[in-house]
C-alpha positions in Angstrom: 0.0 0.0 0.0 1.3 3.6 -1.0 2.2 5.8 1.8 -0.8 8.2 2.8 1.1 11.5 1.1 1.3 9.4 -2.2 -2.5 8.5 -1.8 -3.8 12.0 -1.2 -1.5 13.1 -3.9 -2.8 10.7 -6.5 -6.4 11.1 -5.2 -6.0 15.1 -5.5 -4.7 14.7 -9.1 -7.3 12.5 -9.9 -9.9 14.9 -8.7 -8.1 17.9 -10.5 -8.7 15.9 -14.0 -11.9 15.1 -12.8 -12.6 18.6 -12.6 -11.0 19.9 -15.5 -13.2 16.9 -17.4 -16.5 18.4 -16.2 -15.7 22.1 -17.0 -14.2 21.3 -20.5 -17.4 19.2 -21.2 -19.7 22.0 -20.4 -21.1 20.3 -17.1 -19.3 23.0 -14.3 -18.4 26.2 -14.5 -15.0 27.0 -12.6 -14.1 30.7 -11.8 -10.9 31.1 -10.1 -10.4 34.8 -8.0 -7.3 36.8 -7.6 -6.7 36.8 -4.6 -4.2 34.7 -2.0 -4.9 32.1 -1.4 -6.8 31.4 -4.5 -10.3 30.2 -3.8 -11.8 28.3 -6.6 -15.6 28.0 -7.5 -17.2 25.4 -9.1 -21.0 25.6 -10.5 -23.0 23.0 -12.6 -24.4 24.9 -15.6 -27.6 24.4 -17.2 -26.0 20.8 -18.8 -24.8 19.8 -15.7 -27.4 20.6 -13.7 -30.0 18.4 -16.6 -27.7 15.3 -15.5 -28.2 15.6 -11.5 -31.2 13.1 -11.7 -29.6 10.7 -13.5 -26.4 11.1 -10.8 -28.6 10.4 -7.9 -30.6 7.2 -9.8 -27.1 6.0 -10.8 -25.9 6.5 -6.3 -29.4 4.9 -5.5 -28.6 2.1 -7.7 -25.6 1.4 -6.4 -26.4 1.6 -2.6 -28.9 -0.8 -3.1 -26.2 -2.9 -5.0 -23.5 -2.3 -2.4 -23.7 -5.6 -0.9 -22.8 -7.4 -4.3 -20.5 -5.0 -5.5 -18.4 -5.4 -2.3 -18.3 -9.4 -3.2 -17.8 -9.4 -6.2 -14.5 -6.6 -5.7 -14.0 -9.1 -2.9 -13.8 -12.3 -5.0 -12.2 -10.1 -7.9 -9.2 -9.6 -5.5 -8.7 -13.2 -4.5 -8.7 -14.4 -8.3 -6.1 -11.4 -9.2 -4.2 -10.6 -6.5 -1.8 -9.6 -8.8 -3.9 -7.1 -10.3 -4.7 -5.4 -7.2 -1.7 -4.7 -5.3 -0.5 -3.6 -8.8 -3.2 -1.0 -9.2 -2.2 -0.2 -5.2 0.9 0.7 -5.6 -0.1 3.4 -8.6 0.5 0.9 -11.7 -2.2 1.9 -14.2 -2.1 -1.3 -17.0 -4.3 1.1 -19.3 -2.0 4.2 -20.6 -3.3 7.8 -20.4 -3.0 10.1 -23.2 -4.2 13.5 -24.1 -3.2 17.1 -23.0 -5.1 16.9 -19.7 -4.3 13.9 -18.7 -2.5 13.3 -15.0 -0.5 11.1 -14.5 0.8 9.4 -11.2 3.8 6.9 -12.7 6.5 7.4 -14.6 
């Protein structure tokens, strides 16, 4: 398992691109103020705001799925371990291209 710095830092990235995903689709709207430090808002426009139902059915879904999902991640793991502490310790088997892309490994 990847130290807790490593974690937040790959989970912060991944939230970044996340971010940056949504905005360059047209679902948020970021506006970032001059001033120190720099505070950063983030607003679903009309788009994104037109998908929020579909968000929630797709989180009621899977809370009433969570029960299977957990086994089958569980017996997932035990078939590949290898697989799992791979993708642990940052190793992405799928490359990432594209000018926004972050990436994590070298």
């Amino acid at each position: 398992m990847p130290p807790a710095k490593d974690h937040a830092c790959t989970y912060a990235a991944d939230w970044i691109a996340s971010q940056r995903r949504l905005e360059r689709d047209g679902l948020v709207l970021r506006t970032v103020y001059p001033t120190v430090p720099v505070p950063v808002d983030y607003r679903l426009t009309d788009a994104g705001a037109g998908l929020t139902h579909l968000v929630k059915a797709l989180a009621d879904w899977s809370l009433a799925h969570r029960a299977g999902i957990a086994e089958a991640l569980r017996v997932y793991d035990q078939t590949y371990p290898t697989m799992t502490s791979a993708h642990e310790n940052g190793y992405c088997p799928v490359p990432v291209t594209g000018t926004d892309a972050l990436s994590t490994t070298s």
